[in-house]
C-alpha positions as CSV (number, residue, x, y, z in Angstrom):
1,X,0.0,0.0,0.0
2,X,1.3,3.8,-0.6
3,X,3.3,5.5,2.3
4,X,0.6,8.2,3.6
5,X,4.0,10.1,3.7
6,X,5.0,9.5,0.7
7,X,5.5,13.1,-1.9
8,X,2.2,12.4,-3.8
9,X,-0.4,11.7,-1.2
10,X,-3.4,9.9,-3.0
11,X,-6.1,12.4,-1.6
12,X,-9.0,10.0,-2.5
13,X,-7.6,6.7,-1.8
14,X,-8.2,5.5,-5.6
15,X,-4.3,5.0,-6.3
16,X,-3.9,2.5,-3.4
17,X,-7.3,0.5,-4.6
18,X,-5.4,0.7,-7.9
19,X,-2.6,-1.2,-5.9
20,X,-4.6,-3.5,-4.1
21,X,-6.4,-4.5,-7.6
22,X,-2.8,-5.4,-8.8
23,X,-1.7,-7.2,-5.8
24,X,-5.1,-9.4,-5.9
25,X,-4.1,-10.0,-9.4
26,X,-0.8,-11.2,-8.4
27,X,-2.3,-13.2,-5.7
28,X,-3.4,-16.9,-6.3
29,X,-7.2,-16.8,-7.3
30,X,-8.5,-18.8,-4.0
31,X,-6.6,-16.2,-2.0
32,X,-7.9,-12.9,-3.6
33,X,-10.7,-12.0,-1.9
34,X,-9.4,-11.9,1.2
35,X,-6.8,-10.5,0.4
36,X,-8.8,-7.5,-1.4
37,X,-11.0,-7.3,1.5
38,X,-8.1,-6.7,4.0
39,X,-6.6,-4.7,1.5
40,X,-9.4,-2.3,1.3
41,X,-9.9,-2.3,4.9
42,X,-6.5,-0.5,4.8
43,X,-8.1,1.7,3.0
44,X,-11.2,2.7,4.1
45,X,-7.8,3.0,7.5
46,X,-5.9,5.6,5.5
47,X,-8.4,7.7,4.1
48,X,-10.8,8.1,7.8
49,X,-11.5,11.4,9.3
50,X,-8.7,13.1,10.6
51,X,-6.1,11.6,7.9
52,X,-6.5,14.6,5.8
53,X,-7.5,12.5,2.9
54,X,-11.2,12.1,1.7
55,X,-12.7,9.6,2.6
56,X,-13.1,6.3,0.8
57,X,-15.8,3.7,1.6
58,X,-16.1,0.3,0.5
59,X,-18.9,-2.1,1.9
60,X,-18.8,-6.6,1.0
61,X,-21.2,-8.3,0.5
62,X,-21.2,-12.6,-0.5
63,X,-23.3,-12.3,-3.9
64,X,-25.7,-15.2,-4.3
65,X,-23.1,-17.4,-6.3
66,X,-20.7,-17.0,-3.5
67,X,-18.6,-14.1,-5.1
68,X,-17.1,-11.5,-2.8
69,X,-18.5,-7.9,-3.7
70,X,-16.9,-4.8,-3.1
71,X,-19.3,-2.5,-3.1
72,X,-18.1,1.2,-3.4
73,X,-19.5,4.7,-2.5
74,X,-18.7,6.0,-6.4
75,X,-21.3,3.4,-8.2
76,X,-18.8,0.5,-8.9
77,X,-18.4,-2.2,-7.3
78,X,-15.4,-4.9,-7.4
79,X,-16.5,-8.2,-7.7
80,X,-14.0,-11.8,-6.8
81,X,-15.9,-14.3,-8.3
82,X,-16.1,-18.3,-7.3
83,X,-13.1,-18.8,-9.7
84,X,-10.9,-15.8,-8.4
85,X,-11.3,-13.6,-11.1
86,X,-12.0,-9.7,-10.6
87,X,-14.5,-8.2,-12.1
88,X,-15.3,-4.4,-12.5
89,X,-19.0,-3.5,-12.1
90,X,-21.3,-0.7,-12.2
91,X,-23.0,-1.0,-8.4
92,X,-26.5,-0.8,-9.8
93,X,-26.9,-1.9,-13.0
94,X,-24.6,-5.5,-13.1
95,X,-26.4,-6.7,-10.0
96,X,-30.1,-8.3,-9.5
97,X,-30.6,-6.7,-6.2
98,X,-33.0,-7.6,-3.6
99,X,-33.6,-5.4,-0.4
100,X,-35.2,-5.4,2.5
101,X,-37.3,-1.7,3.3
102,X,-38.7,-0.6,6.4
103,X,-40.1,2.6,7.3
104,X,-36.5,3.8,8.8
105,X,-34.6,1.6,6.3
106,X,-32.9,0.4,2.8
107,X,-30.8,-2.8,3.4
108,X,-29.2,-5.5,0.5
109,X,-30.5,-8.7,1.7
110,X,-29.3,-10.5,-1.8
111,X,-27.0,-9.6,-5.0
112,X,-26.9,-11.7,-8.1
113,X,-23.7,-10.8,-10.1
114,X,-24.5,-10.5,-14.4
115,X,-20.9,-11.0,-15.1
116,X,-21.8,-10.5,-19.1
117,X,-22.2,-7.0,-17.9
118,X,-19.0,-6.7,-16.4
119,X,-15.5,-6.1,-17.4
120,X,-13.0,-8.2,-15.9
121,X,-10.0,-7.3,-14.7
122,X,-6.7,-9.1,-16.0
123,X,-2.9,-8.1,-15.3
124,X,-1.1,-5.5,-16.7
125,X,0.7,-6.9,-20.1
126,X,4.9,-7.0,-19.6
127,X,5.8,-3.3,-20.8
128,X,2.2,-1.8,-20.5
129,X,1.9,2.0,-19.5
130,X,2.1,2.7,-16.3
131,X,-0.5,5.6,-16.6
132,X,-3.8,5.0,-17.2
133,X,-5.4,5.1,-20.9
134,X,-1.4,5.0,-22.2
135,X,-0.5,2.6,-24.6
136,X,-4.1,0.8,-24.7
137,X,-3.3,-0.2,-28.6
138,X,-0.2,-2.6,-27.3
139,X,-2.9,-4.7,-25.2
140,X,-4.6,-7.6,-26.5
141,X,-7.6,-6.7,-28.8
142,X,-10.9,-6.6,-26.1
143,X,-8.4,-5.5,-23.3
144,X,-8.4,-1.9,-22.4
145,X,-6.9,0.0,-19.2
146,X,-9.2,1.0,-16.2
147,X,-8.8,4.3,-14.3
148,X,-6.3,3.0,-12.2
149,X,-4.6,1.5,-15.3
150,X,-5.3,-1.9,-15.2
151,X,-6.6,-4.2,-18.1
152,X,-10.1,-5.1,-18.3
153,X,-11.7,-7.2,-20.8
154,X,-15.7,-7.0,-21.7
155,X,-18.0,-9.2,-20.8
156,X,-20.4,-8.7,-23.3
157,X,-19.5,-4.6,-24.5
158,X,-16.3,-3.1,-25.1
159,X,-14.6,-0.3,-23.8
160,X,-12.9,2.2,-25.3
161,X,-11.8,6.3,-24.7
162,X,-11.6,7.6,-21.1
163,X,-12.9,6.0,-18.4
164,X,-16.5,4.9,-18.5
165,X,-18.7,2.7,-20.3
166,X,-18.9,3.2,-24.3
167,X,-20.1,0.8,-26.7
168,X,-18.7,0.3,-29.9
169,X,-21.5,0.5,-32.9
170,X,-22.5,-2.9,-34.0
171,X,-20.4,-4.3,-36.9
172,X,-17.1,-2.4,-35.5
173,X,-14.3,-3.6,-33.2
174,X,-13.5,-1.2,-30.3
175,X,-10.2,-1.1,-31.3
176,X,-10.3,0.4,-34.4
177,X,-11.9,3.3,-32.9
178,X,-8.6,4.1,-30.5
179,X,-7.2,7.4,-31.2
């Protein structure tokens, strides 16, 4: 994880959840969510009141296939599926959600992962950019880099520009359309 004292202070705690996505990847897939959930327990340490940093939240949750959810407070959501593999997710629309409403509350009682919604996230190719969005045309065609700069391939639409969800028009590859 990044020195809180180090020159560049990650103010919003999305540099060190770029690290912790990397170390996970690193990690043997029956050991990654854990590790991602200590990881970003760290976190959610750094980033609390007083630390001068904003704060970063991150709630899990065991989806109904036994996945590990990350659920964060900017509408994604980081997903460890049964297999190990991480997947990136928008928190509302890649999840059948069920909840449980009172008068004085909202809470998730279940969440069904639609991976073919998702993105998943794979390790940075030998020699790929270290900043995000660089070099995306040297990664495998269907892999592009995340905001933290990590590959992710489509489940089911691809991504391609700066960071959010675009869909290439039907009939052409999203890597033709790279600048």
């Amino acid at each position: 994880m990044q020195d809180p004292s180090a020159d560049e202070i990650d103010s919003t705690g999305e540099a060190m959840l770029g690290q912790a996505i990397e170390r996970a990847l690193a990690a043997p897939p029956q050991e990654r969510a854990d590790l991602l959930e200590r990881l970003t327990g760290e976190i959610a340490l750094a980033t609390a009141p007083g630390s001068g940093r904003r704060p970063w939240t991150c709630s899990v949750h065991t989806g109904t296939d036994g996945s590990r959810i990350f659920r964060g407070g900017l509408g994604y959501s980081i997903v460890v599926d049964p297999q190990g593999r991480l997947w990136r997710a928008g928190t509302v629309e890649d999840f059948a959600t069920t909840y449980a409403i009172t008068p004085i509350s909202c809470e998730i009682v279940a969440m069904q992962p639609e991976y073919a919604q998702m993105r998943e996230y794979v390790p940075r190719p030998p020699g790929s950019a270290s900043r995000p969005g660089e070099d995306a045309r040297n990664m495998e065609s269907g892999a592009r880099l995340d905001p933290q700069g990590h590959g992710v391939v489509d489940g089911g639409r691809l991504a391609v520009g700066p960071p959010g969800r675009f869909e290439a028009p039907p009939g052409e590859r999203a890597d033709e359309r790279l600048p």
